[in-house]
BAFI-3210 file (N, C-alpha, C; in Angstrom, 3 decimals, decimal comma, padded with zeros to 6 digits):
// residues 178
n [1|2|3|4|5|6|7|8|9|10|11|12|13|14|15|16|17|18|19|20|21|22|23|24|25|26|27|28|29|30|31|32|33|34|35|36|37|38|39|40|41|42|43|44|45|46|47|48|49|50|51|52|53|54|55|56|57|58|59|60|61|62|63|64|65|66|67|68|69|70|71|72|73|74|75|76|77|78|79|80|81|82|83|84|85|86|87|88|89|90|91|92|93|94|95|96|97|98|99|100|101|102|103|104|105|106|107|108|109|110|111|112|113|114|115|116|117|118|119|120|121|122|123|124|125|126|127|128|129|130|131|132|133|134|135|136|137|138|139|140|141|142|143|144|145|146|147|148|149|150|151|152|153|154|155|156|157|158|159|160|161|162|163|164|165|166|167|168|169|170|171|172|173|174|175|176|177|178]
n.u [178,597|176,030|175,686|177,557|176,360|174,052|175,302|176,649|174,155|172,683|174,567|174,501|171,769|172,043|173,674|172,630|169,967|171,643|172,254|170,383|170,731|171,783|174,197|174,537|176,510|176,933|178,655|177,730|175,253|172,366|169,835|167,619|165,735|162,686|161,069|158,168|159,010|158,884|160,595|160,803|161,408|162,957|165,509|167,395|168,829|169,855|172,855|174,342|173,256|171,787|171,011|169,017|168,870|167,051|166,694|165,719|164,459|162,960|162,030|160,036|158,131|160,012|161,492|162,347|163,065|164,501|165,473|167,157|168,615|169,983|168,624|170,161|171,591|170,493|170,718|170,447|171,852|171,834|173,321|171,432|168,645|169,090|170,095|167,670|165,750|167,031|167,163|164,477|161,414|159,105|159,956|162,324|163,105|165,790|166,895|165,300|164,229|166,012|166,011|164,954|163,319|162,002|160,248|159,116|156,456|155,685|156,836|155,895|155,619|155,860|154,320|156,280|158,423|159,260|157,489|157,756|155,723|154,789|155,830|156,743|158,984|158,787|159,754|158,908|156,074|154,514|153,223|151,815|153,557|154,222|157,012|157,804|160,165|162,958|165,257|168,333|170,597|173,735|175,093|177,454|176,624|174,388|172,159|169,478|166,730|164,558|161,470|158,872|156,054|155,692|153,181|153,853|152,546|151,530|153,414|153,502|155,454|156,619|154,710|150,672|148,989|150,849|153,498|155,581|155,459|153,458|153,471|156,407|158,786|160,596|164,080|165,204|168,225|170,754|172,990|174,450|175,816|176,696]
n.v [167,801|168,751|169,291|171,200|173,282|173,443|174,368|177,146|178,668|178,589|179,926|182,542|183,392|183,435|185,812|187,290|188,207|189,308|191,879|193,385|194,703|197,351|199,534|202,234|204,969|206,765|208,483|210,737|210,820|212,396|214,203|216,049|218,197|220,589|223,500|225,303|228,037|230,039|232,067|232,040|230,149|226,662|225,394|222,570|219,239|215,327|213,115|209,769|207,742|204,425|202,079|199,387|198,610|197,378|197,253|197,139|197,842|196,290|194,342|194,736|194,318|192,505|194,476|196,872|199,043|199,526|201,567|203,635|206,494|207,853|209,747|211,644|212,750|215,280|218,237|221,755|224,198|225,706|225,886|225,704|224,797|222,290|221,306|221,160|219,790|217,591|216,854|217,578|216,005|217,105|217,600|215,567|213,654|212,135|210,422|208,678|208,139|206,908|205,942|206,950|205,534|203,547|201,885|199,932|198,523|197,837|198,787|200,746|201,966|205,185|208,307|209,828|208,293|206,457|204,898|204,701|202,979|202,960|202,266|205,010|205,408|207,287|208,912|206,470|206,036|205,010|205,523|205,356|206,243|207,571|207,531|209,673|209,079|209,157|207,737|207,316|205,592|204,783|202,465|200,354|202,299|204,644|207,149|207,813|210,046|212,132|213,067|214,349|214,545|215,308|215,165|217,287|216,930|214,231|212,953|213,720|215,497|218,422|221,619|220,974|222,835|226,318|228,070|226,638|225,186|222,523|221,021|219,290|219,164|217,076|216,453|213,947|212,407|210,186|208,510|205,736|202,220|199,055]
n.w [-110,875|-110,932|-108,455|-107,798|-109,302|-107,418|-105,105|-106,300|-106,585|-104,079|-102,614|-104,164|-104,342|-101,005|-100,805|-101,999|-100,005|-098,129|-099,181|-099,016|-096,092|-094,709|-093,370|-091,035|-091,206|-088,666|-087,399|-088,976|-089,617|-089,379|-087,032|-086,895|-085,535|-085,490|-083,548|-082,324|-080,226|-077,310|-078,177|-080,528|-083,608|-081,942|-082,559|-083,278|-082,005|-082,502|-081,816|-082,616|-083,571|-083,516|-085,955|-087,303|-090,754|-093,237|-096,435|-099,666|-102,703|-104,058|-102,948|-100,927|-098,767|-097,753|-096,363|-093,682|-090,952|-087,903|-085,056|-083,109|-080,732|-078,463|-075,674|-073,977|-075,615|-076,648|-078,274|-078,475|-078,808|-076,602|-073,165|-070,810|-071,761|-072,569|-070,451|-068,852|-071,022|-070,441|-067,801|-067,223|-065,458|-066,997|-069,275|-071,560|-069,681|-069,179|-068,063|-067,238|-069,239|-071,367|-074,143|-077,718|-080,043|-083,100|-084,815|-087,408|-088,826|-091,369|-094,940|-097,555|-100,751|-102,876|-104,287|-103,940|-103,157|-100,540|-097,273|-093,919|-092,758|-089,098|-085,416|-082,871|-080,060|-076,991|-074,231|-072,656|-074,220|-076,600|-079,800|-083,171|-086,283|-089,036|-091,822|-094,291|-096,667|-098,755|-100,757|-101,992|-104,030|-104,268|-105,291|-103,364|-101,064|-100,012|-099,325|-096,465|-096,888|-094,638|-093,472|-090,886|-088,506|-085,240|-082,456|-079,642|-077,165|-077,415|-076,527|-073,767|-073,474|-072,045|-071,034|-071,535|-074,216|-073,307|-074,022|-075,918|-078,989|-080,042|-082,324|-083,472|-085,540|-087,669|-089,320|-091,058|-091,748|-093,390|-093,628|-095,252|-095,393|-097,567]
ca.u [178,371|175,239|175,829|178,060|175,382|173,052|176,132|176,265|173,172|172,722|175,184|173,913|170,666|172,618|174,811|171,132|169,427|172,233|172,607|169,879|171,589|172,767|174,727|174,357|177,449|176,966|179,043|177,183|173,545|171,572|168,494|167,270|164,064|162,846|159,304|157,926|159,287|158,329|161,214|161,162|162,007|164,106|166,366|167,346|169,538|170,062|173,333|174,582|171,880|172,074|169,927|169,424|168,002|166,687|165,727|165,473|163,403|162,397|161,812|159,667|157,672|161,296|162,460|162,105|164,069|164,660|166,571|167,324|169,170|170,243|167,888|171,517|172,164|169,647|171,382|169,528|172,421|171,868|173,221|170,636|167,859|169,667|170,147|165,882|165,555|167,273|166,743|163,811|160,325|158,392|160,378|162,817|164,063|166,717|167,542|164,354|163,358|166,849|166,238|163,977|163,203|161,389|160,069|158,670|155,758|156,212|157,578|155,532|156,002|154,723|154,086|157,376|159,336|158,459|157,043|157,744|154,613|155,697|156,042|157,745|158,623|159,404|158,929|157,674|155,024|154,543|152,384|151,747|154,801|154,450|157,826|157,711|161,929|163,274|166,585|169,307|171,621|174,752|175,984|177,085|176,239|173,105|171,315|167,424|166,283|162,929|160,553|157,686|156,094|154,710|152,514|154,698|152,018|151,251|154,148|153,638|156,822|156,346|153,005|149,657|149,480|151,789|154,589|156,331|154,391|152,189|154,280|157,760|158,969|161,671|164,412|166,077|169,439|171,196|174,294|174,483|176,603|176,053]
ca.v [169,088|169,235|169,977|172,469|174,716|173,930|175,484|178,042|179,269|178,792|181,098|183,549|183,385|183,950|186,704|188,639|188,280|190,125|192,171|194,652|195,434|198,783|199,877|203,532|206,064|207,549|210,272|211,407|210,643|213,791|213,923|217,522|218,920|222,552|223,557|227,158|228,000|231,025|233,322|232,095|228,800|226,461|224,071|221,270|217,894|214,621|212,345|208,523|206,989|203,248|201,220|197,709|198,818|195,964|197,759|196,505|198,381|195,277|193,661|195,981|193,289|192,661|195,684|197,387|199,860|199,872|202,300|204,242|207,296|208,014|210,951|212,745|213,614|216,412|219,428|222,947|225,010|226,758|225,003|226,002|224,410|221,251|220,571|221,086|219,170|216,357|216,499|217,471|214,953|217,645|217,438|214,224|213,023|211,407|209,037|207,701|207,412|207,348|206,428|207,382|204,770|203,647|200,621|200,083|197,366|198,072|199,664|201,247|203,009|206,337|208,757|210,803|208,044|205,643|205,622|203,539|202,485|201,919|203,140|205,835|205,226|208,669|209,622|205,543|206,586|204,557|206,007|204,963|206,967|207,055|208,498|209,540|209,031|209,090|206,271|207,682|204,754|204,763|200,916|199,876|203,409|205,272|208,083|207,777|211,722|211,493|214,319|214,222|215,686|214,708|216,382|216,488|215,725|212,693|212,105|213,850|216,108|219,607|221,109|221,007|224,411|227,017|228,723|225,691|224,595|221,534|220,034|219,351|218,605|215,931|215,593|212,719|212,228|208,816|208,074|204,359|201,422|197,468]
ca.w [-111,495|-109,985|-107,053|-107,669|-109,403|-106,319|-104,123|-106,260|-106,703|-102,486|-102,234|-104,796|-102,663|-099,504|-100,964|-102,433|-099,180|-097,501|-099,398|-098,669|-094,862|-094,566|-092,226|-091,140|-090,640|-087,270|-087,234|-090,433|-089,537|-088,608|-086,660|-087,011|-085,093|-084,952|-082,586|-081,976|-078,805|-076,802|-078,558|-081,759|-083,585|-081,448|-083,554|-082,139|-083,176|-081,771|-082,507|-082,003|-084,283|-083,818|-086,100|-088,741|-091,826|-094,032|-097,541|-101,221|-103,386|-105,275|-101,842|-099,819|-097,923|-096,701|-095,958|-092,786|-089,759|-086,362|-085,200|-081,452|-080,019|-077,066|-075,625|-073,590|-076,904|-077,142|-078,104|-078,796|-078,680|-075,420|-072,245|-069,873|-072,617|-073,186|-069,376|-068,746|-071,358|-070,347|-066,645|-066,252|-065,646|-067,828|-070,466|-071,568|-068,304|-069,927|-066,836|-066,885|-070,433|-072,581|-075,305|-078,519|-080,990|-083,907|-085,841|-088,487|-089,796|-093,453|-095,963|-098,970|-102,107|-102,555|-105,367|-104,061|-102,325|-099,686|-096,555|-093,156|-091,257|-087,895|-084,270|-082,436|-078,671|-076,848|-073,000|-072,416|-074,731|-078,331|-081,211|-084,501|-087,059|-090,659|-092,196|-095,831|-096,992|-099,764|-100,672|-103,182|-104,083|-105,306|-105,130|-102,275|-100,026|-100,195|-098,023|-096,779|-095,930|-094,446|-092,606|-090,605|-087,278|-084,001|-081,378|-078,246|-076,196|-077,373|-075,685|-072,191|-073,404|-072,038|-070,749|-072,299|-074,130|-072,920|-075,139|-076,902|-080,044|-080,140|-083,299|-083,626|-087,225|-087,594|-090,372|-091,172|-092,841|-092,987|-094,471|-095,251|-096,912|-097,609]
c.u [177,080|175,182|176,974|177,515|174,067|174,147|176,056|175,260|172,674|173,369|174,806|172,577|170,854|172,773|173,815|170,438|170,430|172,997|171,461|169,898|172,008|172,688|175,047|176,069|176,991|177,285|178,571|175,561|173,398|170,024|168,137|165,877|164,090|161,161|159,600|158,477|158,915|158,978|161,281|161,377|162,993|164,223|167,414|167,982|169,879|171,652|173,374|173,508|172,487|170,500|170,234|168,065|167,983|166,097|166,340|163,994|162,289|161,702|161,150|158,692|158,998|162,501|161,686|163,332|163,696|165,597|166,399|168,227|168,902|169,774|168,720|171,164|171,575|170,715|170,444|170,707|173,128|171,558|172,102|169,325|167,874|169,787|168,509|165,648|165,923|166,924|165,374|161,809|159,427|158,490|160,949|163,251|164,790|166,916|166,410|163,688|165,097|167,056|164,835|164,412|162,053|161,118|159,331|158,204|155,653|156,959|156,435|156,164|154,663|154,782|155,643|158,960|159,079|157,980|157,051|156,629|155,268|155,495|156,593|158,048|159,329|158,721|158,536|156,303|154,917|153,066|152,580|152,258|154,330|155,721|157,893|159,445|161,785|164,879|167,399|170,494|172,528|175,530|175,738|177,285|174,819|173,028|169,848|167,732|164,465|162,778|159,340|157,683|155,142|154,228|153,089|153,900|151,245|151,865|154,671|155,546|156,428|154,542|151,852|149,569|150,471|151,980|155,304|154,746|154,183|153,682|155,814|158,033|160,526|162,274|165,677|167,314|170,777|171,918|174,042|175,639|176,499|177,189]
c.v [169,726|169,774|171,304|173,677|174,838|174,960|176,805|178,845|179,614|179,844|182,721|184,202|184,423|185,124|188,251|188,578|189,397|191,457|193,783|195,301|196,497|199,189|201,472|204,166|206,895|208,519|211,132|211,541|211,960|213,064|214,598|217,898|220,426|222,514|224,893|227,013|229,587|232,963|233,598|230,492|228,333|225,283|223,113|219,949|217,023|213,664|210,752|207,288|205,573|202,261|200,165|198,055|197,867|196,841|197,406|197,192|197,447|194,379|194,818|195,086|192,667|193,029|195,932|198,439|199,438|200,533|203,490|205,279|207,430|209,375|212,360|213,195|215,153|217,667|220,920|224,092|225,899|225,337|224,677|225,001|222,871|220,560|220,406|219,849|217,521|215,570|216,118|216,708|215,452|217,208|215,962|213,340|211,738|209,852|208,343|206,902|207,894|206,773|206,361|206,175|204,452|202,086|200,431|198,445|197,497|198,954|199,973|201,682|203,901|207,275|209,954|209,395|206,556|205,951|204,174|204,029|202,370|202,632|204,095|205,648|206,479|209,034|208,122|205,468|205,661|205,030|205,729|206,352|206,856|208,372|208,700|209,800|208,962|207,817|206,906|206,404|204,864|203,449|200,536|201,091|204,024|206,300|208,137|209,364|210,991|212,841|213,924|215,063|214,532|215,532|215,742|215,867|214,918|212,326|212,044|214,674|217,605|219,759|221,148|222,484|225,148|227,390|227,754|225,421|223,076|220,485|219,997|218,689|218,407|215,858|214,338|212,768|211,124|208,372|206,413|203,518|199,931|196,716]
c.w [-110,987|-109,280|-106,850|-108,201|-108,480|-105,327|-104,597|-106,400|-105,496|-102,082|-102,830|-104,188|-101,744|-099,738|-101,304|-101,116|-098,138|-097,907|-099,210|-097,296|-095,410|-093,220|-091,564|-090,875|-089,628|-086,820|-088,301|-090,276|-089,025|-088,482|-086,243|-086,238|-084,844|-084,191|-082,216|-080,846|-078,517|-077,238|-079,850|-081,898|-082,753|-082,238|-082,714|-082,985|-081,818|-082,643|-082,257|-082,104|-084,073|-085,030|-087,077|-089,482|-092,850|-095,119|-099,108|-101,509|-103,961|-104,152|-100,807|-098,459|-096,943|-095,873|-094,518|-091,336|-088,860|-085,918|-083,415|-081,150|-078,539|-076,529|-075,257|-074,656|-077,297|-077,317|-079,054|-078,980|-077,374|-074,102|-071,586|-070,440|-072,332|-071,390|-068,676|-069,589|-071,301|-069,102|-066,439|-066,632|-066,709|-069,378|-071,093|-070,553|-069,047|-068,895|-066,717|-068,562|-071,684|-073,406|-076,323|-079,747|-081,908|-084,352|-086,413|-088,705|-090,350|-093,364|-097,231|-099,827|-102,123|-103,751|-105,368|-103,436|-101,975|-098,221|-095,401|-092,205|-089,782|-086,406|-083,480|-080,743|-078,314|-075,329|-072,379|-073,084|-076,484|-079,044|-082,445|-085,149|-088,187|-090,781|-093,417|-095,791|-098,584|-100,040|-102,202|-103,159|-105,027|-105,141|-104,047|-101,259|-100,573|-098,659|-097,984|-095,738|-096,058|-093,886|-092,431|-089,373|-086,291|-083,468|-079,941|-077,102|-076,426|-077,178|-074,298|-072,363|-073,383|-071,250|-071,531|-073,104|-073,809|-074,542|-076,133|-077,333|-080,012|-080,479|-083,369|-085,399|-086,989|-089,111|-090,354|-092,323|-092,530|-093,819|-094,225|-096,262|-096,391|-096,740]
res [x|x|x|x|x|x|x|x|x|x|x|x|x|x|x|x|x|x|x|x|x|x|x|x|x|x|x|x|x|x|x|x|x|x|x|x|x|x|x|x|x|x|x|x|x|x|x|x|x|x|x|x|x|x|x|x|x|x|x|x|x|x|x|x|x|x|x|x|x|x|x|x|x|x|x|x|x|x|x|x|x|x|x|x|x|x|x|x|x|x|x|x|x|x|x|x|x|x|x|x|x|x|x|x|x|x|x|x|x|x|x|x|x|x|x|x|x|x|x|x|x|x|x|x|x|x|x|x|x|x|x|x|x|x|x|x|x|x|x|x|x|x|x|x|x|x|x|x|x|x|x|x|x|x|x|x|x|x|x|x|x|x|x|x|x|x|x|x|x|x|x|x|x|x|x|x|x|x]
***
């Protein structure tokens, strides 16, 4: 009898440890950016989010993201935009640097949310990220929306000055389920 409430309780264990995986929806994820551009806002989205999100509220020491797109993906709307941007060395040179990723050494709690510590890699380029998100759960699915901003050249994207703006502001929207 013993040993059958060490099994189960091993398994109960097991079954809570895996249980804070989520697995994103892909064709649902958005990954929104807008930046002054020389005519006006340009809005801007990336798709084909891959990432392994580890989060428990109750567990935040063992939570954490990693998570990557594929840079092609850029889309602005306007061909002409979208093919600069992907080609060319100024901008993303997609063929040399494709793809954009993230990771994260913590997780906090925050007075609106939480907030992942972590890195951004973009261009060959890594900088210290903080993302403030938010986590709506409904069982077993949830969505983390997040927002934040970078300065493009801290990532050697575009030229120094000029007509495109500095900052780019990033939102996040991430369908998920266990």
């Amino acid at each position: 009898m013993k040993a059958y409430h060490f099994l189960t309780q091993s398994l109960l264990i097991t079954a809570l440890a895996f249980a804070t995986t989520w697995n994103v929806n892909v064709e649902k994820a958005k990954v929104t950016f807008t930046v002054k551009g020389p005519f006006g806002t340009v809005n801007g989205s990336f798709t084909g989010m891959k990432a392994t999100i580890k989060f428990d509220e109750k567990d935040l020491s063992g939570s954490s993201v990693s998570a990557s797109m594929d840079a092609k993906t850029v889309s602005t709307g306007v061909w002409l935009r979208n093919r600069d941007l992907r080609n060319e060395e100024i901008w993303l040179n997609t063929d040399k640097y494709p793809l954009i990723s993230y990771k994260s050494n913590k997780i906090e709690k925050t007075a609106n949310g939480f907030k992942a510590i972590g890195e951004l890699t973009l261009k060959g380029a890594t900088k210290p990220v903080d993302i403030p998100f938010t986590f709506s759960n409904s069982g077993n699915e949830g969505v983390f929306k997040g927002q934040f901003q970078i300065n493009r050249e801290d990532y050697k994207v575009g030229k120094h000055g000029g007509s495109v703006g500095s900052i780019i502001n990033i939102e996040l929207e991430v369908p998920v389920k266990k």
